[in-house]
Each structure stands twice: as C-alpha cells, then as structure tokens.
C-alpha positions as CSV (number, residue, x, y, z in Angstrom):
1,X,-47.5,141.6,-7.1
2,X,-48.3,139.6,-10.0
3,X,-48.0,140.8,-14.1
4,X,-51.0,141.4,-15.5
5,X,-51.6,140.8,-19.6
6,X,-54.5,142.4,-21.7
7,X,-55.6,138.8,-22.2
8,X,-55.8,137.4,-18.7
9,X,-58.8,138.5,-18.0
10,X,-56.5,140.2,-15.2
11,X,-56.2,136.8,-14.1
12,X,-53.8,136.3,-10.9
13,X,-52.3,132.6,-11.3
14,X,-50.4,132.5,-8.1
15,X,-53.3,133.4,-6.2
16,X,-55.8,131.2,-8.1
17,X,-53.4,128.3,-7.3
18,X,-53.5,129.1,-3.4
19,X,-57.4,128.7,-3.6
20,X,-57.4,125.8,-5.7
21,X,-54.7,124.3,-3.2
22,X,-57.4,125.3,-0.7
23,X,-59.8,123.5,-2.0
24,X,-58.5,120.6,-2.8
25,X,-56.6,119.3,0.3
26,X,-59.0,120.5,2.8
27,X,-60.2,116.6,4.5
28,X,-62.7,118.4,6.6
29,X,-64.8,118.5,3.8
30,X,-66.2,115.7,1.3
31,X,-66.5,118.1,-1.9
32,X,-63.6,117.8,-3.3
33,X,-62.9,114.3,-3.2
34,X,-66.6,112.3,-3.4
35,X,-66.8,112.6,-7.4
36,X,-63.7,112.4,-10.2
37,X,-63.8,114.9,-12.3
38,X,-64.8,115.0,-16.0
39,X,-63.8,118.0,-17.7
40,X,-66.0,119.4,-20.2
41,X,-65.6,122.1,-22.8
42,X,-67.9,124.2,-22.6
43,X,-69.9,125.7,-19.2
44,X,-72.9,123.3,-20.0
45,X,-74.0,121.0,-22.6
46,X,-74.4,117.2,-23.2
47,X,-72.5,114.2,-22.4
48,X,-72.9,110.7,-23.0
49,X,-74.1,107.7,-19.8
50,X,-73.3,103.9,-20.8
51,X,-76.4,102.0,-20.5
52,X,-75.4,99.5,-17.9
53,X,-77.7,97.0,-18.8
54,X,-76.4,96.8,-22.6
55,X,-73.0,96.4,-21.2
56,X,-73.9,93.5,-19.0
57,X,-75.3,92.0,-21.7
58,X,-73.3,88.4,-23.2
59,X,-73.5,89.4,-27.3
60,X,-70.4,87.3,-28.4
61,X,-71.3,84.5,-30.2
62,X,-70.1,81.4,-31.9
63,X,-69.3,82.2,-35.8
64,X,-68.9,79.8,-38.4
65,X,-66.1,80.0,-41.2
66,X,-68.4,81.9,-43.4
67,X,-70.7,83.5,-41.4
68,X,-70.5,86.9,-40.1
69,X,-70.0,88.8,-37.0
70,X,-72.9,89.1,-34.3
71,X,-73.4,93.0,-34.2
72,X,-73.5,94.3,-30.5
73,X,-76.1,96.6,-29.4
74,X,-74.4,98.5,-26.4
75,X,-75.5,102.0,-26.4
76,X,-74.6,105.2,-24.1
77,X,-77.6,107.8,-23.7
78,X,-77.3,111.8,-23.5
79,X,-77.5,113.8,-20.7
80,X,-76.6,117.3,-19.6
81,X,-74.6,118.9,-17.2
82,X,-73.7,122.6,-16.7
83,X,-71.0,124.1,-14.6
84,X,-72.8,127.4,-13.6
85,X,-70.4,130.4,-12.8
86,X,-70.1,131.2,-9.5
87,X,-68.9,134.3,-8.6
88,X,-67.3,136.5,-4.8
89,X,-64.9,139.5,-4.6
90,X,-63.2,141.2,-1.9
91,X,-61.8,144.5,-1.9
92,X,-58.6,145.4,0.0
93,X,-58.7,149.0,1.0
94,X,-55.3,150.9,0.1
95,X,-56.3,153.3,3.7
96,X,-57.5,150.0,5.7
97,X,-54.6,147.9,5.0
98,X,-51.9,150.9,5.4
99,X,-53.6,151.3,8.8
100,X,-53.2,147.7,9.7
101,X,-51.5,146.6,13.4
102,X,-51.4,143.0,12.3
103,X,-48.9,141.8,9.8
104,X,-50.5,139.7,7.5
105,X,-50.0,139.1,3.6
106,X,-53.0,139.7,1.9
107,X,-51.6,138.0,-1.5
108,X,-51.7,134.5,0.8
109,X,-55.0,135.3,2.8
110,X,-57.2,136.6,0.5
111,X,-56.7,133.6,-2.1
112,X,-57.2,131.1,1.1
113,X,-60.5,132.9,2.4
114,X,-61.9,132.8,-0.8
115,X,-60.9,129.1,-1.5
116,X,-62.6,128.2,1.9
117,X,-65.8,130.3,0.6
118,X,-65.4,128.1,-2.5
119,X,-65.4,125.1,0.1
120,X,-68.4,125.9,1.5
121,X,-70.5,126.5,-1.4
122,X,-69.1,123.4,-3.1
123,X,-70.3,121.2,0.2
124,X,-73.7,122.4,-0.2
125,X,-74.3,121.7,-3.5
126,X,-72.7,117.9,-2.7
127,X,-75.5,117.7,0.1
128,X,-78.3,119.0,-2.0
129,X,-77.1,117.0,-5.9
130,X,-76.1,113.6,-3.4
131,X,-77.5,113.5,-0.1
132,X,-81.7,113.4,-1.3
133,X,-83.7,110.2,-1.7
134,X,-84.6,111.5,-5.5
135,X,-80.8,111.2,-6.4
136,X,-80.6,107.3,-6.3
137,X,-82.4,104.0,-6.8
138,X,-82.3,102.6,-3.5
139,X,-82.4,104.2,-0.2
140,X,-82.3,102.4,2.9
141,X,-84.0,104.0,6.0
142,X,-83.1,103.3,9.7
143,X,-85.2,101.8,12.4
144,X,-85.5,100.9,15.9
145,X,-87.3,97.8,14.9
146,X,-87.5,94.7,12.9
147,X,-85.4,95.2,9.5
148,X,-86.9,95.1,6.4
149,X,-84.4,95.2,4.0
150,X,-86.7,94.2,0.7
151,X,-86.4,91.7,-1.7
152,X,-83.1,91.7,-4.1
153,X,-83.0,94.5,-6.9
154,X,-85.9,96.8,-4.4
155,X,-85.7,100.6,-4.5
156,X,-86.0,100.7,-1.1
157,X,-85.6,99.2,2.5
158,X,-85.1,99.5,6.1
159,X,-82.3,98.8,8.2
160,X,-81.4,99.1,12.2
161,X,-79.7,102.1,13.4
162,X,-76.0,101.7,12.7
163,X,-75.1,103.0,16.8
164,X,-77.5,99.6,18.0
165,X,-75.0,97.7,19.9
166,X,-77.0,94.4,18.9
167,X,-76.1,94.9,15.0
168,X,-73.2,94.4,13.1
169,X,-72.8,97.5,10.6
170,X,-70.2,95.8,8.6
171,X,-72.2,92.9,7.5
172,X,-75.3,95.0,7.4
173,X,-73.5,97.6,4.8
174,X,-71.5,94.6,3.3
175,X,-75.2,92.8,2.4
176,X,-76.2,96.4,1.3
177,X,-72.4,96.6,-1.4
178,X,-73.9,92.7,-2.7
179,X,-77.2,94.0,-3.4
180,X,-75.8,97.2,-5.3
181,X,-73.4,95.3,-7.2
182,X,-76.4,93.2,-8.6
183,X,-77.9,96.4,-10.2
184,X,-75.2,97.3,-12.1
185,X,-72.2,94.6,-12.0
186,X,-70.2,97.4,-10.5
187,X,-69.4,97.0,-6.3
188,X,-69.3,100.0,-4.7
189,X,-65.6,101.2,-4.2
190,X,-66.2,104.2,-1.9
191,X,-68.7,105.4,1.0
192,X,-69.0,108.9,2.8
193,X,-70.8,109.3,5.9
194,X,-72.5,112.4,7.6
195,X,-71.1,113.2,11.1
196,X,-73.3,111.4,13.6
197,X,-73.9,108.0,11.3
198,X,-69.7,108.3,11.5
199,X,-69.6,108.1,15.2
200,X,-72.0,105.8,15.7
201,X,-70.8,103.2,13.0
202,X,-67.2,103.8,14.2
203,X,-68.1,103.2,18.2
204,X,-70.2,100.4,17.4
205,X,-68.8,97.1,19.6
206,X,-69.5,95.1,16.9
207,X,-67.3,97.0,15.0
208,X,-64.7,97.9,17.0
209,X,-64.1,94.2,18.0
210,X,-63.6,92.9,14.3
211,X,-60.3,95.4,14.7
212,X,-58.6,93.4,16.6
213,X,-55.8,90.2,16.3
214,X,-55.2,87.3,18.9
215,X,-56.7,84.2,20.5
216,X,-58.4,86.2,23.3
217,X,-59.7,89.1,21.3
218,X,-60.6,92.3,23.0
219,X,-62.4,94.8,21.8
220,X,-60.2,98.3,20.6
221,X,-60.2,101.0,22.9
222,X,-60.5,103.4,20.4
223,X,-63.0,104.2,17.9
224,X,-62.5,102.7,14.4
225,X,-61.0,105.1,12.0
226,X,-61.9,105.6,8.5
227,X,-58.8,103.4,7.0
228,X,-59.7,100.5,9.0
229,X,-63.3,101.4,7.8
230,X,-62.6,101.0,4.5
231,X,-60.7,97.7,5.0
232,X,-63.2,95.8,7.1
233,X,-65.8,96.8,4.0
234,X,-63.7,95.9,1.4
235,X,-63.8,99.3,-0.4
236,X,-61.1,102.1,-1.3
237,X,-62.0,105.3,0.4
238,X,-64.1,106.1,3.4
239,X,-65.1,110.4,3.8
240,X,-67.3,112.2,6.5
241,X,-68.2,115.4,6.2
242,X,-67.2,117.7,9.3
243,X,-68.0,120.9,7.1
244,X,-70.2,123.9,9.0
245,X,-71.7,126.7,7.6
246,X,-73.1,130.1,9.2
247,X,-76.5,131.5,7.8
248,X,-76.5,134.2,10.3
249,X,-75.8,137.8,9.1
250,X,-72.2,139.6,10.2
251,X,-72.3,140.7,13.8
252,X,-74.9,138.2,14.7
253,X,-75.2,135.2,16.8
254,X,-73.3,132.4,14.6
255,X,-76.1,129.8,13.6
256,X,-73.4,126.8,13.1
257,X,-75.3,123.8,11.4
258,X,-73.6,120.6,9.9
259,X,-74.0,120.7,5.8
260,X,-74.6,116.9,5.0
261,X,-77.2,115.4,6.6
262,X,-75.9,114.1,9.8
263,X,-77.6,110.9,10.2
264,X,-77.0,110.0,6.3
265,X,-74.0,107.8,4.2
266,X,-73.4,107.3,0.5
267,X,-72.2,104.2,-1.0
268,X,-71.6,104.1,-4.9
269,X,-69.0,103.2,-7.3
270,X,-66.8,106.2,-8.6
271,X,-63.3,106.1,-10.3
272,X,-60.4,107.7,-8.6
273,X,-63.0,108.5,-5.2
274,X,-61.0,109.9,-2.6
275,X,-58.1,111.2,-4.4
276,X,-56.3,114.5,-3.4
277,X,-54.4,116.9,-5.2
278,X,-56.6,116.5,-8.2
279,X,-54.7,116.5,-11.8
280,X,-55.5,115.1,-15.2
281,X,-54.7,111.3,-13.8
282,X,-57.7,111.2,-11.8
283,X,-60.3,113.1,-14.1
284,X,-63.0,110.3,-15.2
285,X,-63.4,110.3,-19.3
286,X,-67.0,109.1,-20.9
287,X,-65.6,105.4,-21.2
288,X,-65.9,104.6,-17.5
289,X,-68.7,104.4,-15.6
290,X,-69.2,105.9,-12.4
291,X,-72.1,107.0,-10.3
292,X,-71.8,111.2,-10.0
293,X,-69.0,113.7,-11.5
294,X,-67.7,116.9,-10.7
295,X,-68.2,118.4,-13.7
296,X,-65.0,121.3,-14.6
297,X,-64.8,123.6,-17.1
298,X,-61.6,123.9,-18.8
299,X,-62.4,127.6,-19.7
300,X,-60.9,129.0,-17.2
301,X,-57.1,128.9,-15.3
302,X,-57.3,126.0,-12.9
303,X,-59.7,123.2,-11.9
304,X,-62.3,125.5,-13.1
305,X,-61.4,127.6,-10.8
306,X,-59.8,131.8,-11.5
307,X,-58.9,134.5,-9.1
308,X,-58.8,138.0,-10.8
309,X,-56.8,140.6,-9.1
310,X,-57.2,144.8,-10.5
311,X,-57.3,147.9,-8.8
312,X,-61.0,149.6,-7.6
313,X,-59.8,153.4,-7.1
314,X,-63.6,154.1,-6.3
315,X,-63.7,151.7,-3.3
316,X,-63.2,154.1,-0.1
317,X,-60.2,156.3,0.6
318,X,-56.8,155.3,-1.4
319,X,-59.2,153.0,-3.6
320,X,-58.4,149.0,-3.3
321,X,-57.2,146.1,-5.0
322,X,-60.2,143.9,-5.6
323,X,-60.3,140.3,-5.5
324,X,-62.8,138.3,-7.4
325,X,-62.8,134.4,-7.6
326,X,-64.9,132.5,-10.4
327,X,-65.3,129.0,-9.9
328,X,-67.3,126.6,-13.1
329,X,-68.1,123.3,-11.2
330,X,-71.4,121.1,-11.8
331,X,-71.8,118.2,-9.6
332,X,-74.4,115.5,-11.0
333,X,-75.8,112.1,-10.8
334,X,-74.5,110.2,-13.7
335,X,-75.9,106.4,-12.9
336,X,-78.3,106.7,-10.0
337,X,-78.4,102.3,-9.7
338,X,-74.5,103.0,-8.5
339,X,-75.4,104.9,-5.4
340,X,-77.4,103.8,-2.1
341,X,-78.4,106.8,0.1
342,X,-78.8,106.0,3.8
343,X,-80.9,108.5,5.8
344,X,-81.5,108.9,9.2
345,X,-79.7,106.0,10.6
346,X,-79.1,106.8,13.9
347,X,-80.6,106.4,16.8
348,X,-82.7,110.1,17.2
349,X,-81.8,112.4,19.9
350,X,-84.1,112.6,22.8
C-alpha cells in the first residue's frame, strides 16, 4: 500500500504510473501518439503559433559597409488552449473484495482500468478536435467517379476511393503530401487512418505490388502493413485507430461503434508523431511548428495525469478504498494549412 503525505493530495505514484503506462503504449489506439506534447503551466491560457507565411518569407538582404541591417518582420500570433480536468473514481469495497473467489491485485487493476477509461475518452476527443472538415484547410472527399482534385493551394477536392483497384493510393496521397507542402513549406511527416480507409489502402493491388523486389514482380500476398506504409509515402509514422467504445448502459446490449471515423485519414506535419513512451525528449516547445498538440499540464504527477488513492468508510459494509484518477489534457489544432482530412473514402457499404 502506498505512503501517503499531507501534501500529495493523497496522490498514489505507483498507481498513477500504471495508468499513464496504460496509456501511453496502448497501439490500438491513435491518442497517444497523433500529437507531441507541449506542456503548459497552467490548466488553460495562451500560447504563441508562428505565422508560416512570415517564416517563408526571403528578408536577408545585401548590406553595404555602412549601412544597416534589414529588420525581419516574422511574427508568432496568440492562441489558447486549456487542458480541462477530467475526473473517474472507483471504490473498492473492504466486504466485496474480502469476499472475492478470484485472486486478483486491485493495486495493478484498478490503475489499468482506469488508464483504459482515460484511453477511451482521450480517442474521442482526437475524433471530434481532428477528424472534422472545420479542423483543417483542405479536405479531400472520395468518389466513385471522375477526380477532381482542385487547382494548387484549393481548400478542397475530390479524390477516388482508396479500395478502387484502378487507382494507385500512393501516388494519389503522394500528389496530396506535394500540394500540402506548398501551403506551408512543411511536408507532411505522419498519416493516421480510420479502420476501413486502412484496409482498403493496404489491400489495394496497386499497392500491394509496389512491395515487392525482382525482374518478374508479383504482387504480396499479404496486405501492406503500416511500416511499409510509411516507406512507400515517404513519411515517419503511419497510425489507425482500432479503438471501440460502448454507449450502452451496464447490463445492456453492448452498442460497439468504431471512434474515428472509419472511412477517414489525417495527413499533417507534427514533430516527434508516433513516438511511445512519451518523456520530455519528445514534448514540442513554441519554436517548432507543428499542425495539433496534446496540450499537458505540468500541475499534476505524470503526463498530466494523477491517481489518488484514500479510504471511503461510508461506501457499503467495511467502507472502501476509493480510486479517483484526474487527467489535464487539451488536444488542439495549432496550424490548420499542416493537416489534410480525408473523409469518406471508401467505397460505401451496400
């Protein structure tokens, strides 16, 4: 059982590091990896966005032996971000857990549930902050016919469906990282896909037979996976969401539903995308640009994250130990020109 101090907060550290663990390694999901982190002090206030068009700009000049310096005019704007608190407990009844058949350490499974609950919510707030036409400059829409993909610099386009056994996804998405890097100077480094765009991009013949070496090439037997993904398109991490969530009440008919849109991708330009285990290397300062940011207060014990751990004697027979975990995340669009959303891009179901 772990110490408790008068200014913890009754903070539990080796159960807030199980959650955090949780969250941070579990691949099934796209929260924890799809922004770097910027850690903020405060829960919510102001931050600073280069303007990418200042920094683009040529301001060096020739200077003469007595003439002074151009002065550069490259300026970063304010915006806000909060990391609202986000709050579950559980209570271990004393009675319920003396009564127990199955052996089981509640200091290791309580931590893990509620990091997986942490998991979840965290998903959702990726699908709705990321995965909506409003979040980004350009979204490209799929079709059964004729593409029209705009003219360069166009806010939005259409594109064939990326399971159409007559079109090549990777030079399709490849036109799509040229375009983006136009906007901003800045090519796209990552790209995270919802679960039925994934399958049909990775079974794709066109696809599949660009994965393979020889004179007499034959097309791989199996599906592309997300490593060869992200070498034939040139970028540094490839994601898809396989998270579920359940909206039914206990006791009920599970209502199972995928969390990011199924038939969507993302493709944007993030430092440290991808990364796991998430420590002070990867976090992403004000001096780099980057399209979206987990935003993590630095408040509280780990990656925003706290489990507090004191005894409820009101909470049924024997009273219980209560578990409650906070977590202070934001996730937010920092450059919306560094992102292209794709949305319904596969072929519908009948």
């Amino acid at each position: 059982m772990a110490d408790f101090f008068p200014g913890s907060l009754y903070v539990d550290y080796p159960q807030t590091g199980i959650a955090v663990r949780r969250f941070q390694t579990d691949t099934n999901f796209l929260a924890p990896f799809i922004a770097p982190r910027q850690v903020v002090k405060k829960p919510s206030g102001l931050y600073t966005v280069w303007r990418m068009s200042d920094l683009n700009r040529d301001e060096l000049k020739a200077r003469g032996p007595s003439a002074a310096p151009a002065t550069g005019a490259f300026n970063r704007d304010l915006a806000t971000f909060t990391t609202d608190a986000r709050s579950l407990a559980y209570d271990l009844n004393a009675a319920a857990q003396a009564g127990s058949d199955i052996d089981s350490d509640p200091e290791t499974v309580i931590p893990m549930a509620l990091g997986y609950k942490l998991l979840i919510s965290a998903e959702l707030r990726v699908a709705s902050t990321f995965f909506v036409p409003g979040a980004w400059y350009r979204v490209v829409t799929g079709t059964g016919g004729a593409e029209a993909p705009g003219a360069e610099g166009s806010a939005a386009g259409t594109r064939r469906y990326v399971d159409d056994a007559a079109l090549d996804p990777v030079t399709m998405i490849g036109d799509e990282i040229r375009r983006q890097g136009l906007l901003t100077g800045q090519d796209p480094i990552a790209m995270v896909f919802g679960r039925r765009f994934w399958h049909g991009l990775r079974n794709n013949p066109k696809v599949r037979a660009q994965l393979v070496t020889g004179t007499t090439p034959v097309i791989q037997q199996r599906p592309a996976s997300l490593e060869q993904m992200a070498m034939l398109l040139e970028l540094q991490w490839c994601g898809v969401s396989k998270a579920i969530y359940n909206t039914s009440l206990e006791n009920e008919q599970p209502s199972n539903r995928l969390i990011i849109p199924a038939d969507s991708a993302l493709l944007y330009f993030a430092p440290g995308a991808g990364g796991k285990d998430v420590d002070a290397q990867l976090n992403v300062g004000v001096e780099q640009p980057s399209a979206l940011a987990r935003f993590v207060w630095e408040g509280v014990a780990m990656d925003g994250v706290q489990v507090r751990r004191f005894p409820d004697q009101n909470a049924g027979p024997g009273g219980s130990m209560r578990s409650v975990i906070d977590v202070y995340h934001g996730y937010g669009v920092v450059a919306k020109e560094m992102g292209t959303l794709f949305q319904s891009m596969v072929t519908p179901l009948s």
